[in-house]
N, C-alpha and C positions, 0 to 999 in steps of 0.2 A: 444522441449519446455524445459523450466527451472523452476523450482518451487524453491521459495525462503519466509521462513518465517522473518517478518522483525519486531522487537519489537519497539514498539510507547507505548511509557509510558503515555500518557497523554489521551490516550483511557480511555472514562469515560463514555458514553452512546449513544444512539441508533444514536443521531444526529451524533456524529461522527462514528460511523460507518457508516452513511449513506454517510457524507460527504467524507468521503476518498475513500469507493468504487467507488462514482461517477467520484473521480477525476480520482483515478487509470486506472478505465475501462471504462475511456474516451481515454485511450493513444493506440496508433494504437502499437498493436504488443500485448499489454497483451489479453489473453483468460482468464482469470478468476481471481477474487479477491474476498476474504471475510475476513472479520474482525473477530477476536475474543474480544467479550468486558474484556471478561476475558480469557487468558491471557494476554492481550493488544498485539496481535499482529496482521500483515496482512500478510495474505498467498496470495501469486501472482506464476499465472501461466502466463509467458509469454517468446516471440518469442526475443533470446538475439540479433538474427541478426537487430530486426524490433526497440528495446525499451533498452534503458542500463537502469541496477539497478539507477543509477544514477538521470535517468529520472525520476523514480520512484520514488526514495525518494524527491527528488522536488515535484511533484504533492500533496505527501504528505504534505512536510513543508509547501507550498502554502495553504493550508487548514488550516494553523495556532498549526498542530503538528509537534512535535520531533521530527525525527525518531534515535534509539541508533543503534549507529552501532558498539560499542565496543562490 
């Protein structure tokens, strides 16, 4: 497994936290996602063989956030 924290600036309240775990940990391969409202970030635990970062940061931007990758 991989654990990757990933900054999303535009985290601002519960709906998007709800909205982007839903996305995230609909994707076959991740085992776990939770939002931080503060510090705007998402912490994903997932399977790198099953799910690329990649994939993940689309489910996110699909949901109408950021995500900073610098």
């Amino acid at each position: 497994m991989t654990t990757q924290s990933i900054s999303v600036p535009d985290i601002s309240c519960n709906h998007c936290k709800m909205s982007i775990e839903g996305a995230v940990g609909a994707l076959s391969g991740v085992d776990k996602v939770e939002v931080h409202i503060e510090p705007r970030t998402v912490d994903v635990e997932y399977d790198d063989q099953s799910v690329s970062i990649d994939a993940i940061y689309a489910a996110i931007q699909e949901q109408g956030y950021e995500v900073a990758t610098a």
